[in-house]
C-alpha positions as CSV (number, residue, x, y, z in Angstrom):
1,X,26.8,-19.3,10.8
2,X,27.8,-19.4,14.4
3,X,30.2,-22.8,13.1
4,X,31.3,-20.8,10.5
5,X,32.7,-18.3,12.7
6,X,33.9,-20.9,15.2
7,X,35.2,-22.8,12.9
8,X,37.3,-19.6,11.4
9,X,38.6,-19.2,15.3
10,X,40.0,-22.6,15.2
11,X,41.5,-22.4,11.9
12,X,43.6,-19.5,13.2
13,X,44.7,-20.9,16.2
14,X,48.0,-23.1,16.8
15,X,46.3,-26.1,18.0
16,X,43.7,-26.5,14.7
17,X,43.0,-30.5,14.6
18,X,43.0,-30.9,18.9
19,X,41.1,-27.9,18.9
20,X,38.4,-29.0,16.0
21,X,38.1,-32.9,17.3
22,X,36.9,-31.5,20.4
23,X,34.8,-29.0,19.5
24,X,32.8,-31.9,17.7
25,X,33.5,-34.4,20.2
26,X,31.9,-31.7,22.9
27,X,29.0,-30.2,20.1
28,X,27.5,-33.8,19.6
29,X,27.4,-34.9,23.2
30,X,25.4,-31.8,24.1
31,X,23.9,-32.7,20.9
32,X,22.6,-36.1,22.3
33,X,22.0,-35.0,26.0
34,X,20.0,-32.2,25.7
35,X,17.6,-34.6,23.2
36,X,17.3,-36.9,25.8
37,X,15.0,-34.2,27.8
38,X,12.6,-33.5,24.9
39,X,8.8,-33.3,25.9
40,X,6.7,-35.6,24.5
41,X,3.4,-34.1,23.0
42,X,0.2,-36.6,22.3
43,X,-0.1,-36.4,18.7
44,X,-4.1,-34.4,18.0
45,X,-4.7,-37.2,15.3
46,X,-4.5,-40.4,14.0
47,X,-0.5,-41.0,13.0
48,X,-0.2,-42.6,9.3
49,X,2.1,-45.5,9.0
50,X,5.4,-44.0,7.9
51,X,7.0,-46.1,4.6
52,X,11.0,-45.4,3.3
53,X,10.0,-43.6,0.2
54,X,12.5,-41.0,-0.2
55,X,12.1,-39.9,-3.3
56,X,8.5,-40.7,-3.8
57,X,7.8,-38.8,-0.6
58,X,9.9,-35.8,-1.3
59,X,7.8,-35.4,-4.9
60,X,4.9,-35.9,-3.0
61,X,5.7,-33.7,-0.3
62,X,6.4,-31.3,-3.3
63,X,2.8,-30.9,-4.9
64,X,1.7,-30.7,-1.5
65,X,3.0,-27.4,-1.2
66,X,2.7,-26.6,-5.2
67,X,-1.3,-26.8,-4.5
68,X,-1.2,-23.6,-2.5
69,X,0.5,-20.5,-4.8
70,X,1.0,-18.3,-1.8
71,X,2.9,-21.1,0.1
72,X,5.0,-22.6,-3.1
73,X,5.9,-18.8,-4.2
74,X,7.2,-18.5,-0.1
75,X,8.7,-21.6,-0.5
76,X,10.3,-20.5,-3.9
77,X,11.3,-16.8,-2.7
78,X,13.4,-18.9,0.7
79,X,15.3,-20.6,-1.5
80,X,16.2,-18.2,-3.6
81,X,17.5,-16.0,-0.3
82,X,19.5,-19.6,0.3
83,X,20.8,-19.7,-3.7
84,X,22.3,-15.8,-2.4
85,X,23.4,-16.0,1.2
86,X,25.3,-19.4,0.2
87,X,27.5,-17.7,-2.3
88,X,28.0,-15.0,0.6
89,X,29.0,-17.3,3.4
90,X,31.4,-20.1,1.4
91,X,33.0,-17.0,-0.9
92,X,33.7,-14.6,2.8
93,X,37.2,-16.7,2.9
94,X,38.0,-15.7,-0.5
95,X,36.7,-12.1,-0.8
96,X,38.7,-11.3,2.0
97,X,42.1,-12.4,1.2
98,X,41.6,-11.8,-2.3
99,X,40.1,-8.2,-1.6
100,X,40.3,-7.0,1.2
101,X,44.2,-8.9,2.0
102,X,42.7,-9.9,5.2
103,X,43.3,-13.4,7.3
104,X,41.1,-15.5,9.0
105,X,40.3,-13.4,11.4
106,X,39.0,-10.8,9.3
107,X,36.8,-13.6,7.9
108,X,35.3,-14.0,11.4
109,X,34.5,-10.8,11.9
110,X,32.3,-10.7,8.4
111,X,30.4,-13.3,9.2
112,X,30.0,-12.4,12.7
113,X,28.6,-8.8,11.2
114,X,26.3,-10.9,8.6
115,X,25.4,-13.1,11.6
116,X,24.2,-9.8,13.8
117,X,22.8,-8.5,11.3
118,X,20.2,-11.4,10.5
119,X,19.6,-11.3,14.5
120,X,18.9,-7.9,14.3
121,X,16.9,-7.7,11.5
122,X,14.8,-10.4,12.8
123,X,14.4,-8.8,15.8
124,X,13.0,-5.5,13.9
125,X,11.1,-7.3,12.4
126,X,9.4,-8.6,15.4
127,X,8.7,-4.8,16.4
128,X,7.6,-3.7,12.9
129,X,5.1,-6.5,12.3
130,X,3.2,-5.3,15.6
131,X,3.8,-9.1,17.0
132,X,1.9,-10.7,13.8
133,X,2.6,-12.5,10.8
134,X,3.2,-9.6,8.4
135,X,4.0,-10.1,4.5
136,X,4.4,-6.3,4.0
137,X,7.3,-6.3,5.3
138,X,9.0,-8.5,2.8
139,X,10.0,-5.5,0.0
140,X,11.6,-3.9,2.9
141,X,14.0,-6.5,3.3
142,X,14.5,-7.2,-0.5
143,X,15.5,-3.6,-0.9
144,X,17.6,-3.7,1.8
145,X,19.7,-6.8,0.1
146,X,19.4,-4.8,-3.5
147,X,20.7,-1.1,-2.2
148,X,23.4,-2.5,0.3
149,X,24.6,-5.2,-1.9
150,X,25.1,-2.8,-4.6
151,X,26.7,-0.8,-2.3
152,X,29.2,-3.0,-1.1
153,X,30.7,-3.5,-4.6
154,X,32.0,0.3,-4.4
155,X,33.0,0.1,-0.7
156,X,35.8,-2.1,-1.0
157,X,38.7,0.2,-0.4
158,X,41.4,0.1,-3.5
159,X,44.5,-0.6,-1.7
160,X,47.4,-2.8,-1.5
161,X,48.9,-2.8,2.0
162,X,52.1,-4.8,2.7
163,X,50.8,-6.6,6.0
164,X,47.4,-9.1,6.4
165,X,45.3,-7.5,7.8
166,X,44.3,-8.6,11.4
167,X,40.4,-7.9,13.0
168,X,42.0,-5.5,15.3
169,X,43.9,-3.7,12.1
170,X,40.7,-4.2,10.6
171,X,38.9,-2.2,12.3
172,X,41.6,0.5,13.3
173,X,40.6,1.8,9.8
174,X,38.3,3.7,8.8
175,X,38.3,3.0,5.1
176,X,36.6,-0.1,6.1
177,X,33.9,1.0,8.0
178,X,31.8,1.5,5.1
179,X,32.0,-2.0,4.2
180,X,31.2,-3.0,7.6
181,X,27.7,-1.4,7.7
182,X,26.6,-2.8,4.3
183,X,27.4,-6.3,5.3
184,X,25.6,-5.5,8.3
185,X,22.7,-4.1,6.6
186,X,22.8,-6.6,4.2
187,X,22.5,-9.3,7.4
188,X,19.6,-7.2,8.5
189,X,17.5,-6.9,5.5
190,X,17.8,-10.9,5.2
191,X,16.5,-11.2,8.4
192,X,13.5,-8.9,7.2
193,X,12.7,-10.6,4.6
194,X,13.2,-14.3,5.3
195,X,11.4,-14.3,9.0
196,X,8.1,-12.9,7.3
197,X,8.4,-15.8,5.0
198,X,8.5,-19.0,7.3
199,X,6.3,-17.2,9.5
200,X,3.7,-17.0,6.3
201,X,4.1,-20.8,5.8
202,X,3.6,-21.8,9.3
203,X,0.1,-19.9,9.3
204,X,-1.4,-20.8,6.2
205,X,-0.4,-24.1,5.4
206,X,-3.4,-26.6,6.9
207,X,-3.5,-28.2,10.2
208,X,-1.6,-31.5,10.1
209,X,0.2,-30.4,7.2
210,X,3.2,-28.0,8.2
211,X,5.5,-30.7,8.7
212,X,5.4,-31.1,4.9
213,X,5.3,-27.8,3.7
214,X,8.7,-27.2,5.5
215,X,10.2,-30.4,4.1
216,X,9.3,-29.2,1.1
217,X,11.1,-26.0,1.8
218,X,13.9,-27.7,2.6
219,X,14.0,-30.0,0.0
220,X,14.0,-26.6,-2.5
221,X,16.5,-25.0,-0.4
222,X,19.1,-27.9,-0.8
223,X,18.5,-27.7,-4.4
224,X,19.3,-23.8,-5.1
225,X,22.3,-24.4,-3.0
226,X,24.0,-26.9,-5.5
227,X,22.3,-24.4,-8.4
228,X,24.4,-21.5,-6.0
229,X,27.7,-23.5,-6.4
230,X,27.3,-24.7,-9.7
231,X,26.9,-21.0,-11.1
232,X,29.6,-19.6,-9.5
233,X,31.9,-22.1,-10.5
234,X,30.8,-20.7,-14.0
235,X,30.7,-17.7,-13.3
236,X,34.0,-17.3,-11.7
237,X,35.8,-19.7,-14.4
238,X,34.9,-20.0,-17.2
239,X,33.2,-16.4,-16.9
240,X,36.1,-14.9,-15.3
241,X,34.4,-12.9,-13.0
242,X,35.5,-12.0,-9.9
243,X,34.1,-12.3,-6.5
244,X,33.5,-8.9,-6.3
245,X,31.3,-8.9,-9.3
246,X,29.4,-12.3,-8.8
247,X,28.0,-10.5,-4.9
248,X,27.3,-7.4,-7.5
249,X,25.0,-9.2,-9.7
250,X,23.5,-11.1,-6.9
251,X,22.2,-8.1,-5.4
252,X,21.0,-7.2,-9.1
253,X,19.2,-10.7,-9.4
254,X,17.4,-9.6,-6.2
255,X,15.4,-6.8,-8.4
256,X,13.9,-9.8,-10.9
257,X,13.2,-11.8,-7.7
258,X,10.9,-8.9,-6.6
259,X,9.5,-8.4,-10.0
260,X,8.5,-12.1,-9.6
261,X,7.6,-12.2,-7.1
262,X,5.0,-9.0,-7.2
263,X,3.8,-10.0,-10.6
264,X,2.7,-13.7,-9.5
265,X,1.9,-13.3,-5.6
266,X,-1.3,-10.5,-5.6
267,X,-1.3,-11.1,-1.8
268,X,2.5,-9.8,-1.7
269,X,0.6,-6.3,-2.9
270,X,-1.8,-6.7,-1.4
271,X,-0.1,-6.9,2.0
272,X,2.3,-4.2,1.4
273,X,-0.3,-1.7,0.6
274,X,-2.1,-2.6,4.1
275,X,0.5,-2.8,5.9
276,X,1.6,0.8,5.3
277,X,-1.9,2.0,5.3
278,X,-2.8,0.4,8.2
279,X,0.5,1.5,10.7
280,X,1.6,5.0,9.1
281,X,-1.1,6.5,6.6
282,X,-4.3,5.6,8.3
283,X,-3.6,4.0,11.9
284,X,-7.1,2.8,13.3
285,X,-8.2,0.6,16.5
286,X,-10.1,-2.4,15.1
287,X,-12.9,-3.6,17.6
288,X,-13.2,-7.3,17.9
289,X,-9.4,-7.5,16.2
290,X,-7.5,-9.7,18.5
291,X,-10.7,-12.0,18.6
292,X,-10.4,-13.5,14.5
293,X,-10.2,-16.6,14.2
294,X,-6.9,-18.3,13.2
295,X,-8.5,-21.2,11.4
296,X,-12.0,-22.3,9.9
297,X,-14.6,-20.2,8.4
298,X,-16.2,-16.9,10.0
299,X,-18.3,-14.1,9.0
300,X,-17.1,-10.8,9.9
301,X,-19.9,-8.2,9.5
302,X,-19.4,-4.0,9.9
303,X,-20.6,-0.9,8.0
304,X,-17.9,0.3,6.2
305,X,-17.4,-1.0,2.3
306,X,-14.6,1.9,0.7
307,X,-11.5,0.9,-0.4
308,X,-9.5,2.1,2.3
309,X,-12.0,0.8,4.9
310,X,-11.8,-2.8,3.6
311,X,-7.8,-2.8,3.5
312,X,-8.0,-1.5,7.4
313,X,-9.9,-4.5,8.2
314,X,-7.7,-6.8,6.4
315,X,-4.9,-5.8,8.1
316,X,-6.4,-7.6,11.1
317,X,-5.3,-11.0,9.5
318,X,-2.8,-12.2,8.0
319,X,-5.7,-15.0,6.5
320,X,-6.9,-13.2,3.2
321,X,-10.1,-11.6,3.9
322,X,-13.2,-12.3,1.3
323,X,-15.0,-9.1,0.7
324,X,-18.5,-9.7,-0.6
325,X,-20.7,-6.9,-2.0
326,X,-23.5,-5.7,-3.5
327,X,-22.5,-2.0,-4.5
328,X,-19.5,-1.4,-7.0
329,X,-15.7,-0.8,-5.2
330,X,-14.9,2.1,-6.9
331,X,-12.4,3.0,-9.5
332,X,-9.6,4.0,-7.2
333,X,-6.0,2.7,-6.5
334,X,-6.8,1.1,-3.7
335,X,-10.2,0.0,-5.5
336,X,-7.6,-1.6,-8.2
337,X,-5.3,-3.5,-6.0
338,X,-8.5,-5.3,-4.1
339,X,-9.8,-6.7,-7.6
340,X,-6.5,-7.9,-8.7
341,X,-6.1,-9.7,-5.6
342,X,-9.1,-12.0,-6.3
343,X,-10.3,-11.3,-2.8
344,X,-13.1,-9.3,-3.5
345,X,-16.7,-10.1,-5.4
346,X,-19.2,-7.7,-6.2
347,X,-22.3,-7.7,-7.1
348,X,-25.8,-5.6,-8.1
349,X,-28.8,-5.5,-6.1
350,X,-32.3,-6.4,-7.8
351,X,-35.4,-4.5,-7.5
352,X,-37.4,-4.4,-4.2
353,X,-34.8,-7.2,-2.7
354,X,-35.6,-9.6,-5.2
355,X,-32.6,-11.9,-6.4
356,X,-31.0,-11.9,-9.8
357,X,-28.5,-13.8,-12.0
358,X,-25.9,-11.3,-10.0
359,X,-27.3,-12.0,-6.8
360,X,-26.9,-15.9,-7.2
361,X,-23.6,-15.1,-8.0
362,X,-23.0,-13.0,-4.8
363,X,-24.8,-16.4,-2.7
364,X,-22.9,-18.5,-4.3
365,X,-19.5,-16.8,-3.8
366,X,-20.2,-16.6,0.0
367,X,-21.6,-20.3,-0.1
368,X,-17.7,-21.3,-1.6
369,X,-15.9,-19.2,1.1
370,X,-17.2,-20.8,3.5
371,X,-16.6,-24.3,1.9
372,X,-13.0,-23.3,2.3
373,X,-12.8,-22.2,5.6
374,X,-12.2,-18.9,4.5
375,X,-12.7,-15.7,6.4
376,X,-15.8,-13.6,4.6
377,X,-16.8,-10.0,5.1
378,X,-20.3,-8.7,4.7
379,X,-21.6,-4.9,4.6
380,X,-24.8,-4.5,6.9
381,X,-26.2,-2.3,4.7
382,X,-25.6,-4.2,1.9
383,X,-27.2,-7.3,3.0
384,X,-30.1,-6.1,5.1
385,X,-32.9,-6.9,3.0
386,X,-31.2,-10.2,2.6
387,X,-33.4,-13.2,1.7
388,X,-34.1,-16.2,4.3
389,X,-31.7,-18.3,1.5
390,X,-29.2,-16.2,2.5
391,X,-29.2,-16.5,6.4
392,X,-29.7,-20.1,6.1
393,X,-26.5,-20.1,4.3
394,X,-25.0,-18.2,7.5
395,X,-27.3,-19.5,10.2
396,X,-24.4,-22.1,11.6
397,X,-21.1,-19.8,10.9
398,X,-19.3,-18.0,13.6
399,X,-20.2,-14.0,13.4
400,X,-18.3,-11.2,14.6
401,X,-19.0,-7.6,14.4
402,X,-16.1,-5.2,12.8
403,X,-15.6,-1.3,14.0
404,X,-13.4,0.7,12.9
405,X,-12.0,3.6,15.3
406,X,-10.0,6.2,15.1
407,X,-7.1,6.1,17.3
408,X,-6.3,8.6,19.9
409,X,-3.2,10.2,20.3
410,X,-1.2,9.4,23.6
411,X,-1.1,12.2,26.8
């Protein structure tokens, strides 16, 4: 975007072609330099010998990432931010002079505003995620890009002045200032909603295996782009829509990709509901928080088995949390969204400790947790009568205690 808005600079200017041949002349040599002073960094593992299989490796690289829903439905949900914010950026030129009877100046400044914008919401979203990975903030930002894009359709101001308009004219009005905070807002609710996003694949996808996962992204992103420019050359041809109304029903499209992607990612729920649970309805301190591990298997052990308890302590991770117990959830909200976020297996305790069809079940779920590196969660009073099958089972897994505290308002 920053070349965009360069690039927009130079286009204005007198001097266009010296001006752009040394840009890139200038752009690639710092290019080149500054990759001359890379760190090298030993590789943690045996490096595979690399074959030219472009195609082969991009499908492969693919159903890598189609393995994991959470990560492909990320992966999906980028690119359709891409398919939208590339109509945005290569129609700017357009809307404005078409629109808004502006020049290239006035071009630079909206993107300059969209630019600022993602900064900013990236930066917020920095402070809102409480310096984690943090999924719940996702709906926030597709909001954002659904109520400000709608809104920008009526702030365009219906006039028809005889000069083209400058930045500095621009501005100078206030009929446009409107328009200049939903494209700003609209910059800032991308930046909500695409940060959590590649955040979220960089700390689920498997050690060794990142590199793929954001090929893969990338590989989808180029592909919604030409899907981008292929529909609005229908839809502003053959269609005869304007540009006006083809930035209107993108920010209507953004509704069904929420619906999506709430009806096919549980954890997108499941997220949002602890996220504003944990940091405005119920904010707790968490002993032994900051100490969870990031990878492998663990088993986090505490007394508290409600509803609301459970979603406090999975709050502490961004890794889904497997809650194993022995006494029925509930019939609650909360209750509802733990079940359908296949996170949670409960089971019935037998007579006098002894173990039945249920209770293999509730071994055998935490016996396949484990065998996925998966973070479990046990309630000490729901497994203190526990047989010696059972703390075999745990005997060699890392164990950490859980608290939950309430916090204490600053003097």
């Amino acid at each position: 975007m920053t070349g965009t808005i360069v690039a927009g600079l130079i286009v204005a200017s007198d001097y266009t072609n010296t001006l752009a041949a040394i840009t890139v002349v200038f752009l690639a040599s710092v290019g080149y330099i500054s990759s001359r002073f890379i760190p090298s960094i030993p590789l943690s593992f045996k490096p595979k010998k690399l074959r030219f299989t472009p195609f082969s490796g991009s499908i492969a690289s693919l159903n890598k990432a189609r393995r994991t829903p959470s990560i492909w439905m990320a992966v999906l949900a980028i690119s359709g931010l891409c398919f939208w914010g590339e109509r945005y950026l290569t129609q700017f030129p357009n809307f404005a002079k078409l629109h808004l009877h502006a020049g290239a100046t006035v071009v630079s400044l909206l993107l300059s505003l969209f630019s600022i914008g993602i900064a900013a919401g990236s930066f917020l979203c920095d402070r809102l995620s409480f310096k984690q990975v943090e999924l719940g903030l996702l709906p926030f930002g597709l909001l954002g890009l659904t109520i400000f894009g709608i809104d920008l359709y009526w702030a365009v101001p219906d006039l028809n002045p005889v000069d083209v308009y400058t930045a500095s004219s621009f501005i100078g009005e206030s009929q446009h200032y409107r328009l200049m905070f939903d494209l700003f807002m609209v910059g800032v609710s991308g930046g909500l909603f695409i940060v959590p996003l590649y955040a979220f694949i960089q700390a689920r996808t498997k050690e060794g295996e990142c590199a793929q996962a954001i090929a893969a992204n990338n590989i989808m992103n180029a592909l919604f782009m030409v899907m981008s420019a292929i529909f609005a050359i229908i839809f502003l041809g053959p269609l005869g829509g304007s540009i006006l109304h083809l930035f209107l029903v993108l920010a209507l499209a953004n509704v069904v990709v929420g619906a999506l992607l709430f009806i096919r990612l549980a954890e997108l729920r499941l997220r949002l509901v602890t996220y504003l649970l944990a940091r405005f309805i119920h904010p707790l301190s968490v002993a032994q928080g900051d100490t969870l591990p990031k990878r492998g298997g663990a088993v986090l052990t505490g007394s508290s088995s409600s509803a609301k308890d459970l979603f406090l302590i999975q709050s502490l991770s961004i890794r889904p949390i497997c809650f194993i117990l022995r006494q029925p959830l509930g019939t609650g909200f909360l209750a509802k969204v733990l079940r359908t976020s296949g996170n949670v297996l409960e089971a019935v305790s037998g007579k006098q400790g002894e173990f039945d069809e249920r209770n293999l079940e509730y071994i055998q779920g935490i016996a396949k947790a484990l065998a996925n590196d998966e973070l479990v969660y046990l309630c000490i009073n729901d497994h203190l009568d526990v047989s010696d099958k059972l703390e075999g089972l745990l005997g060699s897994v890392p164990r950490l205690s859980i608290s939950l505290q309430p916090l204490h308002p600053r003097e």
